[in-house]
Steps between C-alpha positions, in 0.01 A plus 500: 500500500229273346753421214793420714244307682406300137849449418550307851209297443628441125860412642353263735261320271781469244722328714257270724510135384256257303147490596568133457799455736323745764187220523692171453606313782823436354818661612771408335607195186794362575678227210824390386643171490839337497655169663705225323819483491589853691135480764475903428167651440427834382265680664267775323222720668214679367323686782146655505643851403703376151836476645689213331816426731731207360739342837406849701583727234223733345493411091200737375108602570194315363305737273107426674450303198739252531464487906068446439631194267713313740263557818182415254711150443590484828159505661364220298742237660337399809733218618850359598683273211852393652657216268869595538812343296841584488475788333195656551280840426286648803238768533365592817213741499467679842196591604361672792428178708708235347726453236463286176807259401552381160802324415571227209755312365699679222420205235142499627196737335293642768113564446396742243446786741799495702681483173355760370576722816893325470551688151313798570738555806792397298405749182548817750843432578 
């Protein structure tokens, strides 16, 4: 019984998610861009459990590692940056009480952080 009882706790353990994602007020990372000519955006999500969806679908899982990374990023940005062009890249980070918009011109280079956070996102696809 006791080892039945080990493996359950093992199972569990195994398949809970980040220590960092279980204390950060963040939800979900939502980016993409798009505009121009056709005014279509795409839309991908990265929620607090690793799921990457891409328009609704499901793509792949976050290893914990590459999940602490993004959410480590994404907690140092504090405020709003909305300077929007005709075509355009967006992030929103969605936190418990509020959610953070970032969205720049494509020809434009955001700040050093939100870049950063821009091709991280963009290097798990």
């Amino acid at each position: 019984m006791k080892k039945f009882l080990l493996l359950i706790v093992c199972v569990l353990t195994a398949c809970s998610t980040c220590k960092i994602t279980k204390q950060s007020p963040i939800q979900e990372i939502q980016f993409g861009g798009g505009g121009g000519a056709t005014s279509m955006y795409s839309k991908h999500i990265v929620n607090s459990n690793g799921e990457v969806f891409k328009n609704g679908n499901k793509l792949k899982k976050l290893t914990c590692q590459e999940l602490s990374e993004i959410f480590d990023l994404a907690e140092q940005i504090d405020s709003p940056s909305v300077n929007p062009g005709n075509a355009s890249i967006y992030i929103a980070i969605v936190r418990r009480d509020t959610t953070i918009s970032l969205i720049w011109d494509w020809h434009q280079h955001p700040d050093s952080l939100t870049n950063e956070l821009y091709i991280k996102l963009n290097s798990i696809l």
